[in-house]
C-alpha positions, 0 to 999 in steps of 0.5 A, a space after each residue: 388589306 395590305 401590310 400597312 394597312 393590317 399593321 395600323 389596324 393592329 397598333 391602333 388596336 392596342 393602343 385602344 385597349 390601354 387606358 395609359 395609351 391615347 391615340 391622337 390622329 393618323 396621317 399620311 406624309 410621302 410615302 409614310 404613315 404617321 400615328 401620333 399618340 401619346 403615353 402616361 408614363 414615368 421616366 427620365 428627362 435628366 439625371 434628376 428629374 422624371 416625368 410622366 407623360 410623353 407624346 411620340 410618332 410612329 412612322 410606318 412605311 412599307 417597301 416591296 421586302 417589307 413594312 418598317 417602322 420607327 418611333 420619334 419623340 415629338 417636339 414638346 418639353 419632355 424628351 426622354 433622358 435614356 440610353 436608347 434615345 438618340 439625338 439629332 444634333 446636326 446644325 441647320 437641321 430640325 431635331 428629332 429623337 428616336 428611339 433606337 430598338 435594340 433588336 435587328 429583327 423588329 417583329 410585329 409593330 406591336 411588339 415593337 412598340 411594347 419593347 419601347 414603352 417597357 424600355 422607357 420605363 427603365 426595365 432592365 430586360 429591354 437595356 442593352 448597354 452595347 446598343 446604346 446611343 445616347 452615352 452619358 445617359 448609359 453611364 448614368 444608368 448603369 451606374 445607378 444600377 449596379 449601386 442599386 437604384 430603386 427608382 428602376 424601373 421608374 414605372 411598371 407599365 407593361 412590366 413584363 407581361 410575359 413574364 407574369 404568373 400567379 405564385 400563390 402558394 397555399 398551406 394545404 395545396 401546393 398548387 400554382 394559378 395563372 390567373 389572366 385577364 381577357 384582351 381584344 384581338 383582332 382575327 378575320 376583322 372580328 375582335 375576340 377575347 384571348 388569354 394574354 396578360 397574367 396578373 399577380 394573386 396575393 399569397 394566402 397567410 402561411 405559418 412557419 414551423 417552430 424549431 430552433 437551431 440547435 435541432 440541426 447539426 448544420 456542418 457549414 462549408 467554410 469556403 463558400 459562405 455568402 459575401 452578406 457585409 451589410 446585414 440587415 435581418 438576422 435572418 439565416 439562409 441553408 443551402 444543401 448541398 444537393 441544392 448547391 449541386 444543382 444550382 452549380 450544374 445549372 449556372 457552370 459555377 467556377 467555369 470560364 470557358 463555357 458559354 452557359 454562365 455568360 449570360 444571366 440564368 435563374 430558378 426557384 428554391 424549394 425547401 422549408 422555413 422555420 422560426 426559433 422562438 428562443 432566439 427569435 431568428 427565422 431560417 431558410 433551408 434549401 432542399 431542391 431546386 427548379 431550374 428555369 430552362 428557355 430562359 431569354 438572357 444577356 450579361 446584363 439581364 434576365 427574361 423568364 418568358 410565360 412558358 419559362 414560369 409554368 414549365 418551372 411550376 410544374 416541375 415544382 408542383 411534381 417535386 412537392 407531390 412527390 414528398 411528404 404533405 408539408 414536408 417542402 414548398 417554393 421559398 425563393 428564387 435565384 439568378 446570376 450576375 455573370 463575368 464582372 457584375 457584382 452581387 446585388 439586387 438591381 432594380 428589376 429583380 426587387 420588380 421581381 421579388 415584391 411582386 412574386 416573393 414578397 413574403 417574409 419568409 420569402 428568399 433570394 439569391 444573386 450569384 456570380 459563377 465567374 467571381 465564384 461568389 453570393 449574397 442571400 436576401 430575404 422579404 419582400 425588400 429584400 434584405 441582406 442576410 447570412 447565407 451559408 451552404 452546408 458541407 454534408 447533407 447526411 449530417 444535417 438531419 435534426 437532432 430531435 429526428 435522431 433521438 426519436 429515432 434512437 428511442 424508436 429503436 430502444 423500444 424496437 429493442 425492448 419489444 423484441 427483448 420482451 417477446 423473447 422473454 415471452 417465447 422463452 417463458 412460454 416455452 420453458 412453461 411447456 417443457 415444465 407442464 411436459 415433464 409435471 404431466 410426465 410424472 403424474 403419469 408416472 404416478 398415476 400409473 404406480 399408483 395404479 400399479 399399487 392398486 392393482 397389488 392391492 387388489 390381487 392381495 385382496 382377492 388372494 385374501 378373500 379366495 383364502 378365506 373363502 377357502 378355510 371357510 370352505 374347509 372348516 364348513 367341509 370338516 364341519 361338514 364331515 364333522 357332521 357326517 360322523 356325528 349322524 354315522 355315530 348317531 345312527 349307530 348308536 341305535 344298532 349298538 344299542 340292539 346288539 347290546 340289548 340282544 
């Protein structure tokens, strides 16, 4: 199979697998390959006027460096009114317009043929105003969308399929899906099912936390607070300041001579929402930031391809695991409008906010480093709102955080104080049983000391007695004696007399 032949195949492949895209016939003129077909599509025909279907010709034609192709609209009323459109207007000569691709290096014919579909749509990523053709239709078009037009894009056909991921948020998980849909694609003249386009899932219920505002000391930077003039939520946005710190580095804030803010830039807010029931009032404060890096921008747009979203989700994922269950999530998102656009939310960022933060608690914010100037928008219409950056973020921990910590520290204190009391008590308890034990010794042992006299006061009593008995028995004894001795001589004394 040649390239012209492979490159049919493939385009008639994708129009087959759209059910908005109808192929009519394919034809050979001279040299070229002609496929007509035709698209149910919404754009422009006038300043006033859309229409939603329009019918073209794809010219492919092949030479020995390459294949080539071209996109004519064909003769019928609906001719596109748009920037990239160009007219044919030499007398004499059958008209014919064509589009106009923007890029020098066309790529594959389908990607060809997908940045013409998503350009008639209006998307602003495939807008390049400094390629434009047609003028009148570039001036009408880029001042409808820096006044905010919400007819762009004028259809979501095709509506950045590259860019599509799942950013379904869930109280308990704070985890990311990309949820895909199975195409065709035709390998080795065999079609097989691929991964290719990445649909939305919608956010599951989520429950903001209750606190009022009088909870935080918010200490707000003056100098930077958000150019919201036309209110339309009383909604409050917080941004700290490292989140400030980050979102500057990324965008070079205030900086002219890097090439780093002329082109639009972007990333997603992390941080926590809250309702004040008092007040009735729903605030926003920012903690952290995911920047979005391998990002496709110009001055005028903003292109987060597939790999941009999940590389952000990832590190988002990381930096939510990372903190305390419930603590933050994703809340928004922010880009920037560089050198001398205004803030606002153009047609295709309130693409980008109903489809992928579309919640009420949802925020975002456009920023011009250049100007050095933001606005902060919330909900699914993005609405403005106040926005103000904090000056110190050590003095933004809630009040009620603080007096729990106080209180925290007065028990600490007081346990402490107690368990001294106690060791003390305890210890003066012990000396006191030690010196009590001490004198019962001490008595004990003068009572035994008494005891002890009064037993050998005893004794020498009872030797004494037993002594004087002993003597009186003794003289009793001899008493005795003498009494026998007299007695027995009586009898002699009573012979000698008696001789």
């Amino acid at each position: 199979m040649d390239e012209v032949e492979k490159s049919i195949s493939e385009v008639k492949l994708f129009f087959d697998l759209h059910d908005r895209i109808n192929y009519l016939e394919e034809r050979k003129y001279k040299n070229k390959y002609i496929i007509d077909f035709e698209i149910d599509i919404k754009s422009y025909i006038s300043e006033n006027e859309l229409e939603d279907h329009f019918a073209f010709e794809l010219e492919i034609s092949h030479t020995k460096a390459k294949v080539s192709y071209e996109i004519f609209v064909k003769k019928g009323p609906n001719i596109p009114f748009h920037p990239h459109f160009k007219t044919n207007n030499i007398p004499l000569v059958n008209q014919r317009v064509q589009w106009v691709d923007y890029k020098g290096e066309k790529g594959t014919i389908v990607a060809y043929v997908k940045r013409m579909i998503l350009s008639l749509a209006y998307n602003r990523d495939f807008i390049k105003s400094e390629k434009g053709v047609n003028k009148k239709a570039l001036n009408w078009y880029l001042k409808g969308f820096q006044s905010g037009n919400s007819e762009f894009p004028t259809d979501n056909f095709l509506n950045n399929p590259n860019q599509v991921a799942n950013l379904v948020h869930k109280r308990d998980q704070k985890k990311f899906v990309l949820d895909s849909k199975n195409e065709q694609e035709l390998v080795s003249g065999k079609k097989i099912k691929i991964k290719k386009k990445f649909d939305i899932v919608e956010d599951e219920s989520f429950k903001l936390g209750k606190r009022t505002l009088e909870h935080y000391n918010f200490n707000i930077d003056e100098d930077i607070i958000s150019q919201n003039e036309h209110l339309k939520s009383d909604s409050h946005f917080y941004i700290t300041q490292k989140a400030r710190e980050q979102i500057w580095n990324h965008i070079s804030w205030g900086n002219h001579n890097t090439k780093n803010n002329k082109i639009e830039q972007g990333g997603i807010l992390l941080g926590q929402v809250f309702f004040d029931e008092e007040r009735e009032v729903q605030f926003g404060i920012v903690e952290e930031v995911v920047v979005g890096r391998n990002t496709n921008g110009s001055s005028v747009y903003l292109e987060m391809s597939h790999e941009t979203w999940s590389q952000m989700l990832i590190d988002a994922d990381k930096i939510i695991d990372d903190q305390e269950k419930g603590t933050i999530q994703i809340i928004g998102w922010y880009h920037t409008h560089p050198n001398g656009l205004d803030v606002f939310m153009s047609g295709t960022d309130m693409n980008t906010q109903q489809r992928f933060f579309n919640q009420d608690w949802h925020y975002a914010i456009v920023i011009n480093p250049h100007k050095q100037i933001w606005k902060a928008f919330v909900g699914k219409e993005a609405l403005e709102c106040k926005g103000f950056i904090l000056k110190d973020d050590k003095l933004n921990i809630p009040a009620s955080a603080i007096q729990i910590t106080k209180n925290n520290s007065k028990k600490k204190d007081l346990i402490i104080l107690i368990l001294t009391v106690l060791l003390m008590v305890t210890t003066l308890y012990g000396i006191f049983q030690m010196i009590q034990n001490g004198k019962v010794m001490k008595n004990r042992e003068s009572s035994n000391k008494e005891l002890n006299q009064e037993n050998t006061g005893t004794s020498v009593f009872k030797c004494a007695y037993h002594l004087e008995e002993f003597q009186n028995n003794k003289t009793d004894s001899l008493k005795l004696e003498s009494n026998i001795i007299n007695q027995e001589s009586t009898p002699i004394d009573f012979l000698e007399k008696n001789e």
